[in-house]
C-alpha positions as CSV (number, residue, x, y, z in Angstrom):
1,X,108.3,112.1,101.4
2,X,111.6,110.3,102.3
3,X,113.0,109.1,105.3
4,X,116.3,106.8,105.6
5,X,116.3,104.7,108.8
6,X,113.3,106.4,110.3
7,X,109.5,106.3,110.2
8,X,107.2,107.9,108.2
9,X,103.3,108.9,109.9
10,X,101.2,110.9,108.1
11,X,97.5,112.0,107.9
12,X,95.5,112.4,104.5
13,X,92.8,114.3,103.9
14,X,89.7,112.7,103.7
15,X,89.4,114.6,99.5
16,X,92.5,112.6,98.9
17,X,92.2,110.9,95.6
18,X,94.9,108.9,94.1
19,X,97.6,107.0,93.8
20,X,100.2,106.6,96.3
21,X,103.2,104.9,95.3
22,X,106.0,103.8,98.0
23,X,109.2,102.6,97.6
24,X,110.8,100.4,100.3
25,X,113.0,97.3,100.9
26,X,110.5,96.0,103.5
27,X,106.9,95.5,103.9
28,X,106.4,97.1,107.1
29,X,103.8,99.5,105.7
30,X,100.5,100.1,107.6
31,X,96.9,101.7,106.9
32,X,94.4,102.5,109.4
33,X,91.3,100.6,109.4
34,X,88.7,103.3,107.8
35,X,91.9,104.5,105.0
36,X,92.1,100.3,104.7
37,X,88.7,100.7,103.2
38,X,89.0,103.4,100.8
39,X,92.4,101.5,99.2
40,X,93.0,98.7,96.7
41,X,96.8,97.3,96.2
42,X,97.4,97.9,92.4
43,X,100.8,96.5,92.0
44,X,103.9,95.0,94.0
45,X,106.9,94.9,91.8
46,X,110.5,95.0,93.2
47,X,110.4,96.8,95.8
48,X,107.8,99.5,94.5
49,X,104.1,99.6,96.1
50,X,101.5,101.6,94.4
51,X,98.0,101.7,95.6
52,X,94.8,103.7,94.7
53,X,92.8,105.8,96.9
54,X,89.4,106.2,96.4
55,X,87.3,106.1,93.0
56,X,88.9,104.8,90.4
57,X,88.6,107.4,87.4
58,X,85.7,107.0,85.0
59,X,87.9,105.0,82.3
60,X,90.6,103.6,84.2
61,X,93.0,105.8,82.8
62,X,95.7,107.7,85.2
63,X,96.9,110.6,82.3
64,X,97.9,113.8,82.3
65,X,96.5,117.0,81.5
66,X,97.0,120.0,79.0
67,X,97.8,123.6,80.6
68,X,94.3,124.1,80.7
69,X,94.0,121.4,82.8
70,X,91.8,119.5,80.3
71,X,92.2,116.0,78.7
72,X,92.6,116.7,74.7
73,X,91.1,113.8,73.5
74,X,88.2,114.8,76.2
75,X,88.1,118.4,75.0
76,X,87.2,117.4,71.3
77,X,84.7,114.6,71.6
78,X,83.1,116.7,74.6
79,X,83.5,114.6,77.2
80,X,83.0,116.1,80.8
81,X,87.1,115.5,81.9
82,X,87.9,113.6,84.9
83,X,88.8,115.8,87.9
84,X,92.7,115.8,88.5
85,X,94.2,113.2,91.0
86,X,95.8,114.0,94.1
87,X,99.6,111.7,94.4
88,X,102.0,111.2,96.8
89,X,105.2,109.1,97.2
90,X,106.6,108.1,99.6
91,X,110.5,106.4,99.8
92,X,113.1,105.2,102.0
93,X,115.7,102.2,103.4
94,X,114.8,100.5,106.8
95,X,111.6,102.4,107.2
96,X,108.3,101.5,108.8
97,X,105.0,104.0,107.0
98,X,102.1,104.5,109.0
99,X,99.5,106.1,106.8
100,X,95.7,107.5,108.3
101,X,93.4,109.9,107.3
102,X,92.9,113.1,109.3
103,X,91.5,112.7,112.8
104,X,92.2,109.1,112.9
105,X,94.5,108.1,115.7
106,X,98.2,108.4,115.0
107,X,99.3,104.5,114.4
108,X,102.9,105.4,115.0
109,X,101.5,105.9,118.8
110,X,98.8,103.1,118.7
């Protein structure tokens, strides 16, 4: 999502699992008290927010998958892979993001 001089609201689904990554100049960025909950800060560099929804994966590790939607390194040692990660970013300049989960009251009206 990206809005320029405007405000971003949105509702997640309560299955969301993953990172959300969102780039703005200013820190006017808000999470509803039951999403606030379910989210941990993972870094704040320049301008670049990315937080984690949810369970962290089993090792830690945020990678990819293979067309058959399967780790590699999981496939061969017979590991039971990781399901995949929802993600969303989110961007803009002079923007306020209001972000709830489904069913929650709209904060952009709050």
């Amino acid at each position: 999502m990206r809005a320029n001089h405007g405000d971003i609201s949105l509702s997640l689904p309560h299955c969301f699992r993953g990172p959300i990554i969102i780039y703005s100049a200013h820190e006017r960025i808000a999470f509803s008290p039951v999403l606030k909950g379910r989210i941990a800060l993972h870094s704040d560099v320049q301008n670049e927010r990315v937080y984690f929804v949810g369970e962290r994966p089993r090792r830690g590790e945020w990678r990819g998958r293979n067309e058959n939607g399967k780790d590699k390194v999981e496939e061969d040692m017979g590991i039971i892979p990781e399901e995949v990660l929802d993600k969303l970013y989110i961007g803009g300049k002079h923007t306020r993001v209001w972000i709830s989960q489904v069913g929650e009251e709209n904060l952009a009206q709050a």
